[in-house]
N, C-alpha and C positions, 0 to 999 in steps of 0.2 A: 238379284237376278234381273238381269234388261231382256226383256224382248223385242227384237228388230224385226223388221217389215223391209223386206228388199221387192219393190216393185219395178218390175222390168219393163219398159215402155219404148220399145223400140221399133214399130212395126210402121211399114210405110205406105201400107192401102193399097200395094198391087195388086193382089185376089180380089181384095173387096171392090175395085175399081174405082178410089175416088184417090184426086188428087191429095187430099188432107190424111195425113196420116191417119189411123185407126183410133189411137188415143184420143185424140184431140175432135172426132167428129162428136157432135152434140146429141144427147142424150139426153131426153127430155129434159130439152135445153141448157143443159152442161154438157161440157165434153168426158165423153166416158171419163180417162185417167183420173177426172175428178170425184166420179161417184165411188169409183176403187179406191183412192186414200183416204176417203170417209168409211169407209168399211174399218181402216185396219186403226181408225185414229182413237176407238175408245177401248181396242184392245196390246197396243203395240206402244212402247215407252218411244221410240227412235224409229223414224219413217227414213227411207232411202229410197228416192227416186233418181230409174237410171235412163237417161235419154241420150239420146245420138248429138251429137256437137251443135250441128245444124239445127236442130229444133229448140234448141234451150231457150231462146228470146220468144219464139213462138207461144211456149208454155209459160214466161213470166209474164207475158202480155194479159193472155189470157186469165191466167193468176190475177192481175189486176182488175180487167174486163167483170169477172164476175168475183170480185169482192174475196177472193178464196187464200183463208189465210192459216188451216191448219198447217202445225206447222214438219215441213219436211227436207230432206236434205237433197240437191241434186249432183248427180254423178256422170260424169259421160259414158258412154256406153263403147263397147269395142264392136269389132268386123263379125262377131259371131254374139252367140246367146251367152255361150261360158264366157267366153273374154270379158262382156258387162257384167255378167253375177261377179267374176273374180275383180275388176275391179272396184266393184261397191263393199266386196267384204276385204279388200285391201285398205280403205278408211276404220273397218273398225278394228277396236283394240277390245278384245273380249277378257272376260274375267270367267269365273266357274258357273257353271249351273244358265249363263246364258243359253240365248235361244234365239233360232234366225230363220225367220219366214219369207217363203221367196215366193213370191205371185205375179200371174203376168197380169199386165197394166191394163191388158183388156177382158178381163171376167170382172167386172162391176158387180154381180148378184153375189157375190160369194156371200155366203150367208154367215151368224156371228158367231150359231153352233159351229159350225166348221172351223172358225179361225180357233176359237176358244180351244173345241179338243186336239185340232193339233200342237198347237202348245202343250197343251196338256200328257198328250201323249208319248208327243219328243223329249219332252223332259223325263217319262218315265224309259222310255224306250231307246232313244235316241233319236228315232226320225220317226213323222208321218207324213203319209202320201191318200190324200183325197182319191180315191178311184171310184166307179158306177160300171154296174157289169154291161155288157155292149147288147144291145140289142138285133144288130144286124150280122148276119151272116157273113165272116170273114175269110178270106183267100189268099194263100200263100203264092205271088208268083216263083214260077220256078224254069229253066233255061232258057235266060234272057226275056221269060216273057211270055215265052210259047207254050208252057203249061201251068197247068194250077192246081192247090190243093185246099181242102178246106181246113178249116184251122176249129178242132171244136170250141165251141164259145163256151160251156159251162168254163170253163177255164180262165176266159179271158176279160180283163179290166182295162177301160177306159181310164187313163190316169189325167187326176187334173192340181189345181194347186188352189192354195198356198202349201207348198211341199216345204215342212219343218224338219231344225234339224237341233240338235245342241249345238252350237257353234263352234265348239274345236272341234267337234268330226267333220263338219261342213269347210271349214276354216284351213282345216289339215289336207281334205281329200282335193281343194281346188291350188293345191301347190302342184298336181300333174299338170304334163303338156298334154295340150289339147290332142281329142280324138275324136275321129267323126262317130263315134258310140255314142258322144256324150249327146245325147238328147232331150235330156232335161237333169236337174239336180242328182234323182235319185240315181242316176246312172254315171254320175261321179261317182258318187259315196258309196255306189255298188261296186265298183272299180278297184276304191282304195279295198276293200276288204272288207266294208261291212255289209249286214244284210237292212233291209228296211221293211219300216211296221203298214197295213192298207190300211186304212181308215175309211168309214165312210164320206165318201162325194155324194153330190148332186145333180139332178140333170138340171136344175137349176143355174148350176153355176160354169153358166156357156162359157166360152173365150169366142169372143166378138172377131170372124174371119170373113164371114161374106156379109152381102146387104141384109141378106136374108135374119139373121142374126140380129142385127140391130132393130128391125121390124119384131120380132122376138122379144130382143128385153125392152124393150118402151113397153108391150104388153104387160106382162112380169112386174113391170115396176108399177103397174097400175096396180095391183093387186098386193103389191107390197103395205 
């Protein structure tokens, strides 16, 4: 059985407002994407990192800059999130009982409980998705905008990742064409037809979007 680590490192620091990509800003003094492949490197047999054309000399430099040599594979990425996940799992050649974790490049905290039972549970299950229930009051817009409804929250979960899968269902569900549904993994694999296991997430384990955030995990990591 291999376990794969599909990290998605795509994101280009619009929101957050800085020229440098999201990955690549420094984190207590590495660039995030680095702290996240150290996460998945003493759980995951095969690393797959997937980045945009343009950035790949960026991150070998850097690669060199700070010494950083676990070792992992890079993939170019496409025009959407699903086009690079199907891309990275277009390199692999899977066998039975595999297992393929897909994480965005920018949650660095993920902690090793979390990586561990999703494996764990994919493999019983077929998939797990990290979710944390919402704390804040949620609202449905409704006629263009002009009204709203509330949405009760006991109900509702905040999904985050590494979202696992066994690999031929993950493997098999991203042969569809693309839909603007697809929002993340589980809503492929909910598509093809099957259903998916929560797991427990963390509020710990942010995905790094505004400044705000990375002032957040440099905290976090002090206490790590």
């Amino acid at each position: 059985m291999t376990k794969y680590a599909i990290i998605v490192a795509g994101g280009k620091g619009s929101r957050f407002g800085s020229e440098i990509p999201k990955q690549f800003l420094p984190l207590n003094s590495k660039p995030v994407l680095m702290h996240t492949i150290n996460k998945f490197a003493e759980h995951s047999n095969v690393i797959i990192v997937v980045l945009p054309a343009a950035q790949r000399n960026e991150w070998e430099n850097l690669c060199k800059m700070h010494k950083f040599n676990i070792p992992h594979t890079i993939v170019t990425g496409g025009n959407t999130r699903f086009e690079s996940v199907k891309n990275a799992l277009d390199t692999i050649t899977i066998e039975e009982n595999d297992l393929i974790a897909v994480h965005d490049g920018v949650r660095p905290l993920v902690s090793d409980e979390i990586i561990e039972n999703a494996y764990t549970i994919a493999l019983a299950h077929g998939s797990a998705i990290p979710a944390i229930e919402t704390t804040d009051t949620i609202r449905q817009l409704e006629n263009a905008g002009n009204t709203s409804k509330v949405l009760p929250r006991a109900s509702l979960r905040a999904v985050q990742t590494p979202q696992t899968f066994k690999a031929s269902i993950l493997k098999s569900a991203y042969t569809a064409e693309y839909s603007n549904v697809f929002t993340d993994d589980a809503s492929v694999v909910e598509t093809a037809g099957h259903s998916v296991t929560l797991i427990k997430g963390s509020p710990r384990n942010i995905k790094i979007t505004h400044s705000i955030d990375l002032i957040i995990a440099e905290e976090l990591l002090k206490n790590e």
